[in-house]
C-alpha positions as CSV (number, residue, x, y, z in Angstrom):
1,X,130.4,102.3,142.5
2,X,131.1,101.9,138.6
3,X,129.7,104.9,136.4
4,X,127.1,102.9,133.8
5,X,128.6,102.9,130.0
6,X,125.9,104.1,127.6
7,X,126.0,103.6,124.2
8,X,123.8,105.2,121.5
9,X,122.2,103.3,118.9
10,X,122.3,105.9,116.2
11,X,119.9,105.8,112.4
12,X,122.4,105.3,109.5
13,X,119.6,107.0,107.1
14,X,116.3,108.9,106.8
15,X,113.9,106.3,107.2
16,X,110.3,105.3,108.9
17,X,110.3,103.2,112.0
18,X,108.0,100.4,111.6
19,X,108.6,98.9,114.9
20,X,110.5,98.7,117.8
21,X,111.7,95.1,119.0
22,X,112.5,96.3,122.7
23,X,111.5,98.5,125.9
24,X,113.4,100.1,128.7
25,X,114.5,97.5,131.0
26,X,114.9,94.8,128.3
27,X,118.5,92.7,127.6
28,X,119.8,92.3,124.5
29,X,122.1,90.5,123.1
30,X,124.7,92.0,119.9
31,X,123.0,91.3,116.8
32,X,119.6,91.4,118.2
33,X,117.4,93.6,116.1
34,X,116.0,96.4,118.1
35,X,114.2,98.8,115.9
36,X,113.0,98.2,112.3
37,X,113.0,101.0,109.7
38,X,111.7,101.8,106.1
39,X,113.6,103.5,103.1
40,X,112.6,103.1,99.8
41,X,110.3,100.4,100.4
42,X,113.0,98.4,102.0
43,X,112.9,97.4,105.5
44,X,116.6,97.5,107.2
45,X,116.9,96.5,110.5
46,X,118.8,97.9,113.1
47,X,121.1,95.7,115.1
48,X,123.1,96.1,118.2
49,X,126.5,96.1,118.3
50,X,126.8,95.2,121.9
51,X,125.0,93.2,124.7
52,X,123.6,95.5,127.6
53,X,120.0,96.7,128.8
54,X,117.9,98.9,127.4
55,X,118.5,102.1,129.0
56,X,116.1,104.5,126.5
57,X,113.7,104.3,123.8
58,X,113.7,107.3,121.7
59,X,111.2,106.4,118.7
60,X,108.0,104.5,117.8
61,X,106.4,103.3,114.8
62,X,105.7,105.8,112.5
63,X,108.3,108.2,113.2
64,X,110.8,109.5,110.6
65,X,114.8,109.6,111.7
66,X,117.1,111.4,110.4
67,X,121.0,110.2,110.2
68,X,122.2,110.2,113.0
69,X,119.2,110.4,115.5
70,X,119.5,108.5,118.3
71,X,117.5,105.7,118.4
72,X,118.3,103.5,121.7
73,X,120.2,104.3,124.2
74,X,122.1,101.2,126.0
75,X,124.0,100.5,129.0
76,X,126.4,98.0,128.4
77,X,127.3,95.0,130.0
């Protein structure tokens, strides 16, 4: 049996989330948005890089990242 290939979805910046697009379980596809955070009164969203499944969600609205927090984790494929 294959090992499962996890990928972190990492914050680039301190920010707020103010939402979370996906749940454990769900596929994505790259470039879907999967959180949405808040600096500076800007919103930046969060895309993935890869399609998989969501493996982990590690925030919720209203929490503050820091760089480099992880923010999704995703098995790929």
């Amino acid at each position: 049996m294959a090992r499962e290939q996890v990928t972190e979805i990492l914050a680039e910046m301190v920010a707020n989330v103010m939402s979370v697009a996906v749940s454990p379980g769900d596929a994505v596809a790259a470039g879907d948005t999967v959180v949405l955070l808040e600096s500076m009164k800007m919103e930046i969203p969060v895309i993935a890089e890869a399609a998989g499944t969501v493996r982990g969600v590690k925030v919720g609205p209203g929490d503050v990242v820091q760089e480099g927090d992880v923010l999704i984790e995703l098995v790929l494929g």
